[in-house]
N, C-alpha and C positions, 0 to 999 in steps of 0.2 A: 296421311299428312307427314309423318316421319320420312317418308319414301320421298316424298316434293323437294323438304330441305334438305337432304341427304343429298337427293340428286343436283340441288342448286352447288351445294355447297361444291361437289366435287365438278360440276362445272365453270366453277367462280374460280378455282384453285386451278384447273387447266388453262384457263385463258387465263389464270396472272402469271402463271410459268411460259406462255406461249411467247407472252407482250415481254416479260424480264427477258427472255431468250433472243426476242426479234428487236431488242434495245440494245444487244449487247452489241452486234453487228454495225449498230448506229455513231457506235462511241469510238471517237479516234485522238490520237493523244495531240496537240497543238505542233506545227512545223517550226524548224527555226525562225525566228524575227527577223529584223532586217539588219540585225546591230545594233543600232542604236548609238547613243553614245558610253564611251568606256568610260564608269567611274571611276573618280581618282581617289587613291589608298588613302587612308587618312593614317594615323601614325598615331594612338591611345595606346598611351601608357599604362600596360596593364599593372605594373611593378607597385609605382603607387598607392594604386586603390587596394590592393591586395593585402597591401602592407599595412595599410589603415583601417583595414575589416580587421587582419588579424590581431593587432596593435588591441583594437576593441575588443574581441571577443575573448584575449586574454586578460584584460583589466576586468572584461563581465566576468569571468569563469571565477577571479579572484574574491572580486564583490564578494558573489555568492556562496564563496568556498569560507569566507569571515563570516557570511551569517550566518551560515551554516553550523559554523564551530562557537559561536555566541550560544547559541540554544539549548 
């Protein structure tokens, strides 16, 4: 009985290398489009928001740098 699945097994394992190998041949990467239309740049201010996280997360750092010294 050992000899049966032994020998499934390693015939299960040749044909899933056979099928991955004759799959790979299948697979092609997509051609250019047609164009399409070009989208238009939008202009986000990244300056801002940057300024307003940092703005925050040195008010947070300070928070916690006082309760820290409370304790």
């Amino acid at each position: 009985m050992k000899i049966l699945f032994s020998s499934l097994r390693f015939a299960f394992a040749t044909a899933g290398i056979f099928l991955v190998a004759g799959g790979i041949n299948l697979v092609q990467a997509q051609g250019p489009g047609s164009g399409g239309p070009v989208p238009e740049p939008t202009a986000v201010p990244i300056d801002g928001g940057a300024s307003l996280l940092l703005a925050a997360g040195v008010g947070f750092g300070l928070k916690k740098l006082r309760e820290h010294r409370k304790r």
